[in-house]
SEMI-803972 format. One record per residue: residue in one letter; x, y, z of N, C-alpha, C, CB in turn. Coordinates in Angstrom, 2 decimals, always signed. Glycine has a CB too. Layout:
% SEMI-803972
res, n_px, n_py, n_pz, ca_px, ca_py, ca_pz, c_px, c_py, c_pz, cb_px, cb_py, cb_pz
A, X, Y, Z, X, Y, Z, X, Y, Z, X, Y, Z
...
This chain:
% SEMI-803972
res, n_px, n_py, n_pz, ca_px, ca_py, ca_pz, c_px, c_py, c_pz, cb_px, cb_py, cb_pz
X, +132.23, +59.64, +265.28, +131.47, +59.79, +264.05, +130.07, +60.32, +264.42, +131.38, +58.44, +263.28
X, +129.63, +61.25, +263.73, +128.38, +62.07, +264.44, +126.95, +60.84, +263.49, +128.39, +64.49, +263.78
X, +126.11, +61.29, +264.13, +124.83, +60.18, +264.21, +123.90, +61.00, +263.05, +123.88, +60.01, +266.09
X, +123.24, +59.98, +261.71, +122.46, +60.38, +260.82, +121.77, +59.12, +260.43, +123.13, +61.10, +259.78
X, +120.20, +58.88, +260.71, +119.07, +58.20, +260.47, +119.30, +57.79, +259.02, +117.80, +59.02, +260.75
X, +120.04, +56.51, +259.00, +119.95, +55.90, +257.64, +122.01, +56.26, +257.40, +118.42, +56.99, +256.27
X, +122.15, +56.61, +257.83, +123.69, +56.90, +257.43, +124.79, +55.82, +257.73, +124.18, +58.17, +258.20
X, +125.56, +55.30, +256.55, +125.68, +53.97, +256.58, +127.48, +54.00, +256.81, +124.95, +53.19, +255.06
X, +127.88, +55.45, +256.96, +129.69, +55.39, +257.39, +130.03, +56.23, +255.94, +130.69, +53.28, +257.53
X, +129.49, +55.90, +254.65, +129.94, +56.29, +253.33, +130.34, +57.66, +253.78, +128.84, +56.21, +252.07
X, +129.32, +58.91, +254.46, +129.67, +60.06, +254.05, +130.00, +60.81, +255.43, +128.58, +60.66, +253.15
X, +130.52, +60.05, +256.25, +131.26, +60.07, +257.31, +130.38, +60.49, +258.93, +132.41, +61.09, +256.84
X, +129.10, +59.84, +258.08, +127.67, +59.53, +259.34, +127.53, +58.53, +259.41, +126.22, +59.94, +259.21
X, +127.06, +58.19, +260.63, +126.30, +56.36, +260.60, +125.20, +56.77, +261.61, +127.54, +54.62, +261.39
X, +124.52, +55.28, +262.03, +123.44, +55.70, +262.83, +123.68, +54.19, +263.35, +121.85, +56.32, +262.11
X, +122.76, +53.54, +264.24, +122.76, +52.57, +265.32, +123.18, +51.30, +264.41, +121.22, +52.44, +266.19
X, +121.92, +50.87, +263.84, +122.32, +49.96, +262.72, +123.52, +49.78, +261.96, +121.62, +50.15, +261.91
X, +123.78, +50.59, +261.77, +124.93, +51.00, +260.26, +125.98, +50.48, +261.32, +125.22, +53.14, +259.43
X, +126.23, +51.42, +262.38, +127.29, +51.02, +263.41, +127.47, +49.89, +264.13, +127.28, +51.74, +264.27
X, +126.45, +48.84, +264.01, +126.26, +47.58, +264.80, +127.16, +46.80, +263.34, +124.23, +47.04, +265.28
X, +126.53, +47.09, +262.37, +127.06, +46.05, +261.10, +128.48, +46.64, +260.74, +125.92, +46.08, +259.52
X, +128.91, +47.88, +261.00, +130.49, +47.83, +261.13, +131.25, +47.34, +262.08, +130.96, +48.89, +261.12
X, +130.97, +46.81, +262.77, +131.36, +46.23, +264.02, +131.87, +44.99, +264.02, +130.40, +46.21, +264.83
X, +130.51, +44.08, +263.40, +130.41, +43.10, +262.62, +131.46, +42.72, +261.94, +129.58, +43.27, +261.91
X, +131.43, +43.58, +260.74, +132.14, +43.36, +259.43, +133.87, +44.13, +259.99, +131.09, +44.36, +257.85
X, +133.88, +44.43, +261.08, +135.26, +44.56, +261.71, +135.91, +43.18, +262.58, +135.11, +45.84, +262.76
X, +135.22, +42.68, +262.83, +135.48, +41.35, +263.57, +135.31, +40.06, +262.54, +134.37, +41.21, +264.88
X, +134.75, +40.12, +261.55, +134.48, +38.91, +260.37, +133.23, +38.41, +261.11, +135.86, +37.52, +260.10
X, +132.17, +38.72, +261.28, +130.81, +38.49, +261.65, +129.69, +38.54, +260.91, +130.55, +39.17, +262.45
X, +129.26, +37.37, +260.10, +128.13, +38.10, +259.05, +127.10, +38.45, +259.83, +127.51, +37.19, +257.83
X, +126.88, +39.70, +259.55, +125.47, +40.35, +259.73, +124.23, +39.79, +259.45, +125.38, +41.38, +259.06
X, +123.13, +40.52, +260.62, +122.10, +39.56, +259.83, +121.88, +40.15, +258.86, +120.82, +39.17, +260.39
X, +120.45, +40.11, +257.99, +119.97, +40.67, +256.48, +119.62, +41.24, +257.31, +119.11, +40.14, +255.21
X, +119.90, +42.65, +256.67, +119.38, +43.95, +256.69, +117.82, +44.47, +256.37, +120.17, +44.52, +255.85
X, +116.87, +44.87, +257.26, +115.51, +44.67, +256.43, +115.34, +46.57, +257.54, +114.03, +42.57, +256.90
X, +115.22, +47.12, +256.05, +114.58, +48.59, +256.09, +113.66, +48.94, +257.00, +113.94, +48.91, +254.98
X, +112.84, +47.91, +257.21, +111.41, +47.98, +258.18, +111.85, +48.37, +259.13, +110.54, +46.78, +258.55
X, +113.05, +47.56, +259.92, +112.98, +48.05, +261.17, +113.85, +49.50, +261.59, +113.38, +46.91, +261.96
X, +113.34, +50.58, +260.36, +113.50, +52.17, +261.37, +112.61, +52.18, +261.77, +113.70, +53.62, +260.89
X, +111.32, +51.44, +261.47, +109.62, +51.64, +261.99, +108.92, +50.66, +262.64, +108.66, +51.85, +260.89
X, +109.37, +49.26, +262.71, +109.14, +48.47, +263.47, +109.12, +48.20, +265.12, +109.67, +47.97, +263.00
X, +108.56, +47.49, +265.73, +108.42, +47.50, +267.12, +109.99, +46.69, +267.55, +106.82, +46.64, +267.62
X, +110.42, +46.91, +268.58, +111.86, +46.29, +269.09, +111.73, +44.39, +269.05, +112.18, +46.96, +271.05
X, +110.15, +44.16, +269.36, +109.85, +42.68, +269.55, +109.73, +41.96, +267.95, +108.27, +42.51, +270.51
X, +109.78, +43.32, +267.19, +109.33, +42.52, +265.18, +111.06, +42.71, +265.13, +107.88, +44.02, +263.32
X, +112.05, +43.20, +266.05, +113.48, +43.52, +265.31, +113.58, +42.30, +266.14, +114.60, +45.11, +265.48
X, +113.60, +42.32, +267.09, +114.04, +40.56, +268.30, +114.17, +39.44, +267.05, +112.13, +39.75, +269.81
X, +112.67, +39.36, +266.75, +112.65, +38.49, +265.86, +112.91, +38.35, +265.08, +112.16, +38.21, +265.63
X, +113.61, +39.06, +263.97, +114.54, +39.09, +263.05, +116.23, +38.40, +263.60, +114.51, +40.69, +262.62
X, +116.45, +39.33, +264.45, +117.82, +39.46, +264.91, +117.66, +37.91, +265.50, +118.21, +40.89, +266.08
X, +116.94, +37.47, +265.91, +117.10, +35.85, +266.54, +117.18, +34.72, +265.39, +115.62, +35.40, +267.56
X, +116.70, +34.97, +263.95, +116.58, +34.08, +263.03, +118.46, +34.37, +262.37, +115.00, +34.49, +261.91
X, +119.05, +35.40, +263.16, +120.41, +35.57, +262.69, +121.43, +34.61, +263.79, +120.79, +37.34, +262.69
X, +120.76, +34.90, +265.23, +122.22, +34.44, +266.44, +120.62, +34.55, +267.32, +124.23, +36.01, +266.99
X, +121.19, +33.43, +268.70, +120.73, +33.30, +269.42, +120.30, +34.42, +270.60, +121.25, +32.49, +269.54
X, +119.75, +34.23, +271.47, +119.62, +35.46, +272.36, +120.36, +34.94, +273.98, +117.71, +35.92, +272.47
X, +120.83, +35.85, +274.08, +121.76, +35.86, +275.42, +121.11, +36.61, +276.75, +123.21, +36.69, +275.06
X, +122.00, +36.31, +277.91, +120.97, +37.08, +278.58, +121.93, +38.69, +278.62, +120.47, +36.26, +280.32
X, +123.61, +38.00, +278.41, +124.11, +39.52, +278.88, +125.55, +39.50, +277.44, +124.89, +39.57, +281.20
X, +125.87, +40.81, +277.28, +126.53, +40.56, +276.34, +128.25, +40.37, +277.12, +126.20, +41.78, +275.20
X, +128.74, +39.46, +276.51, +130.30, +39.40, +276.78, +131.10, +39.19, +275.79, +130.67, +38.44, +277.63
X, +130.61, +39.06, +274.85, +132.07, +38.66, +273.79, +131.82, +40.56, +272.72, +131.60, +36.35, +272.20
X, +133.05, +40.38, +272.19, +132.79, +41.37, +270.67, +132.10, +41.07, +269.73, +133.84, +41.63, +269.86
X, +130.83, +42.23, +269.42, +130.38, +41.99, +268.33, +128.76, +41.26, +268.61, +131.51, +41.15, +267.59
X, +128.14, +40.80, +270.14, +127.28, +41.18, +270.29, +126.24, +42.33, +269.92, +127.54, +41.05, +270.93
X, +125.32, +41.71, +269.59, +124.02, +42.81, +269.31, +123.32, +43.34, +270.72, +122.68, +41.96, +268.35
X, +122.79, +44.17, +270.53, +121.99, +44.22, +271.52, +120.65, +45.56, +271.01, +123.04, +44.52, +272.95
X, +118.96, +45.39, +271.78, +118.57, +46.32, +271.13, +117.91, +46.60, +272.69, +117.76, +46.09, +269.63
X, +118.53, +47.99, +272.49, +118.45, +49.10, +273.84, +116.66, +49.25, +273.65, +119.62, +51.07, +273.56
X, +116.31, +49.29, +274.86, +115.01, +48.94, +275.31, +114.76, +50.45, +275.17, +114.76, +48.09, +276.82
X, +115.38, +51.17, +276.10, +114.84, +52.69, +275.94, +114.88, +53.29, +274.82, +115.46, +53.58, +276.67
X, +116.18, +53.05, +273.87, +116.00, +54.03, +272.90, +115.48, +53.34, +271.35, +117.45, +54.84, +272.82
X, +115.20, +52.15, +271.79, +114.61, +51.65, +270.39, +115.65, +51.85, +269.93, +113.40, +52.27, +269.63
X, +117.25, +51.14, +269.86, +118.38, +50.96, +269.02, +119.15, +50.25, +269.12, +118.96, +51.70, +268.87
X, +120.13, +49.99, +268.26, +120.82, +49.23, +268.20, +122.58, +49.62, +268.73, +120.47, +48.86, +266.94
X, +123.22, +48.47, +269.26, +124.49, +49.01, +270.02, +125.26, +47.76, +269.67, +124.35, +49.37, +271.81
X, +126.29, +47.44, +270.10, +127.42, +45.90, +269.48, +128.41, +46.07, +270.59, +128.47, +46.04, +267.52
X, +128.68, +44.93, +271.44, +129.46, +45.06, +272.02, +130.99, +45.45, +271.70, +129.23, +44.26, +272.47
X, +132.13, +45.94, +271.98, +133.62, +46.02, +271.80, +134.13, +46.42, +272.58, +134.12, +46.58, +270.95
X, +135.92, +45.80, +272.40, +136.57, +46.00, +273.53, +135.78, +45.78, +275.02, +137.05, +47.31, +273.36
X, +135.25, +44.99, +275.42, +134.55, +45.13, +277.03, +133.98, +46.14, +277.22, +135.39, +45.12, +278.20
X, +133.27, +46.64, +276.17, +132.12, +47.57, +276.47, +131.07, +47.82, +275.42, +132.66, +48.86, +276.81
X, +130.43, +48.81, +275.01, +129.38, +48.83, +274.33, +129.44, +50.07, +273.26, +128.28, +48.85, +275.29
X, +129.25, +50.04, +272.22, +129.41, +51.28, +271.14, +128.19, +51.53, +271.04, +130.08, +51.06, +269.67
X, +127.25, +52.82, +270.63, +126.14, +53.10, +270.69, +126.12, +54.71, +270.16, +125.65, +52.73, +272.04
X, +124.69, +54.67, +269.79, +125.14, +56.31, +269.58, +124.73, +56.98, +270.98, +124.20, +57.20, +268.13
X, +125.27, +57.85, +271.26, +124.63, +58.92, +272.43, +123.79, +59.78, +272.11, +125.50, +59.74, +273.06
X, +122.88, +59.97, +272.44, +121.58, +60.91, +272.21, +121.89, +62.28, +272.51, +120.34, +60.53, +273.12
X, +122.43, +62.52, +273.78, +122.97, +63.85, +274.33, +123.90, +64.47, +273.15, +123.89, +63.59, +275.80
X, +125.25, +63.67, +272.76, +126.34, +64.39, +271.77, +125.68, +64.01, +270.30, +128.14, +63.70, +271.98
X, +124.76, +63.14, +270.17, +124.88, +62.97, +268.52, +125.48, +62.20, +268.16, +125.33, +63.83, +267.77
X, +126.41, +61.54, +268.95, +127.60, +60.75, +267.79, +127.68, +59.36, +268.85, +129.66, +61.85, +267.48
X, +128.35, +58.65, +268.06, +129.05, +57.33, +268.52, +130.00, +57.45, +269.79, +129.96, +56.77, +267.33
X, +129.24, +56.98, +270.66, +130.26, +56.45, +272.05, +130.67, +55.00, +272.98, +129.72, +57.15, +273.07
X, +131.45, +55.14, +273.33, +131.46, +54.04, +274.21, +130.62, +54.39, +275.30, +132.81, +53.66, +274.66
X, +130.74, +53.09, +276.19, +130.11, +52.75, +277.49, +130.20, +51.67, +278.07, +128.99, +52.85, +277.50
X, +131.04, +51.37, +279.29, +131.13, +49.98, +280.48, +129.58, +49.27, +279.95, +131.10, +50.62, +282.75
X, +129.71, +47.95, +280.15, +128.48, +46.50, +279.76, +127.33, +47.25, +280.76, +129.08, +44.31, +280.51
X, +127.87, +47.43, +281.67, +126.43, +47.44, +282.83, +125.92, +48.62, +282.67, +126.69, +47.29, +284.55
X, +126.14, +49.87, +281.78, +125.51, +50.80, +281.47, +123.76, +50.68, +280.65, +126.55, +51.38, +280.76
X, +123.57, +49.56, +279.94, +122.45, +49.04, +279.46, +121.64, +47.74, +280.23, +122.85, +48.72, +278.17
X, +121.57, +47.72, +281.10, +121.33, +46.60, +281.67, +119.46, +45.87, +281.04, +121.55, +47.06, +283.47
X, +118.58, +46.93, +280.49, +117.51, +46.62, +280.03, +117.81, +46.25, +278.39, +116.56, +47.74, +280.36
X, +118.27, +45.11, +278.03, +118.27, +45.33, +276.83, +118.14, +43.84, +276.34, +119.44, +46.16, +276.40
X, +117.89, +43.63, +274.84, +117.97, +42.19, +274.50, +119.41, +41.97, +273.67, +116.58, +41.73, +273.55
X, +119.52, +41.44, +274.05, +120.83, +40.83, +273.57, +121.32, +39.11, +272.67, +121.47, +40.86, +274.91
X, +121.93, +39.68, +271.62, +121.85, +38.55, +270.86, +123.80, +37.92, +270.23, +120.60, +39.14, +269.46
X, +123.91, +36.70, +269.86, +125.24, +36.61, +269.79, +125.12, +35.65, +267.94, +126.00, +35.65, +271.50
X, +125.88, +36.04, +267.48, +125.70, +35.62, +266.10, +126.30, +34.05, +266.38, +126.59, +36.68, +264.86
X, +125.16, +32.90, +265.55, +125.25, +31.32, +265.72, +126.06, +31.08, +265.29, +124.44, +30.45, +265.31
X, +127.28, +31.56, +264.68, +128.51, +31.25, +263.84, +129.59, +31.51, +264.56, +128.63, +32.00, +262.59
X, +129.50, +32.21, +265.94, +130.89, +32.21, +266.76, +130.40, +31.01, +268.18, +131.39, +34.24, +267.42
């Protein structure tokens, strides 16, 4: 699925976010609340959001982990034993092996 800032899957774009909460809502995971701010917010004002949803981990292992990529200021969800994310290089949604992000915060929703 190719990558669009604010694109939520409807028109066959998504972007980091959008793709973390389908992920979610593919596994039966409530999401946290969704708050607009953070396309513009600092990664440490999204931490803190994302922590008032699921705890923080140090590494992700289950499906459906959050995680917010340090370098690119985004959001990724663990699956299948690896990591969905968008790729910057192609534009679109890819996988990637766990240890490909190793700088990142990582969070696990308090309900699993």
């Amino acid at each position: 699925m190719p990558y669009r800032l604010g694109g939520d899957g409807s028109d066959g774009t998504i972007d980091c976010i959008h793709l973390s909460y389908a992920v979610l809502s593919e596994l039966g995971i409530t999401a946290p609340v969704f708050n607009p701010d953070w396309y513009h917010e600092s990664k440490w004002t999204i931490a803190r959001d994302i922590h008032r949803w699921g705890y923080r981990i140090d590494r992700p292992t289950m499906d459906g982990d959050i995680l917010l990529l340090a370098e690119e200021r985004a959001f990724a969800a663990t699956w299948e034993t690896g990591i969905l994310f968008i790729n910057k290089i192609s534009n679109r949604v890819a996988w990637a092996p766990l240890n490909v992000f190793p700088n990142c915060l990582c969070f696990r929703a308090k309900e699993t």
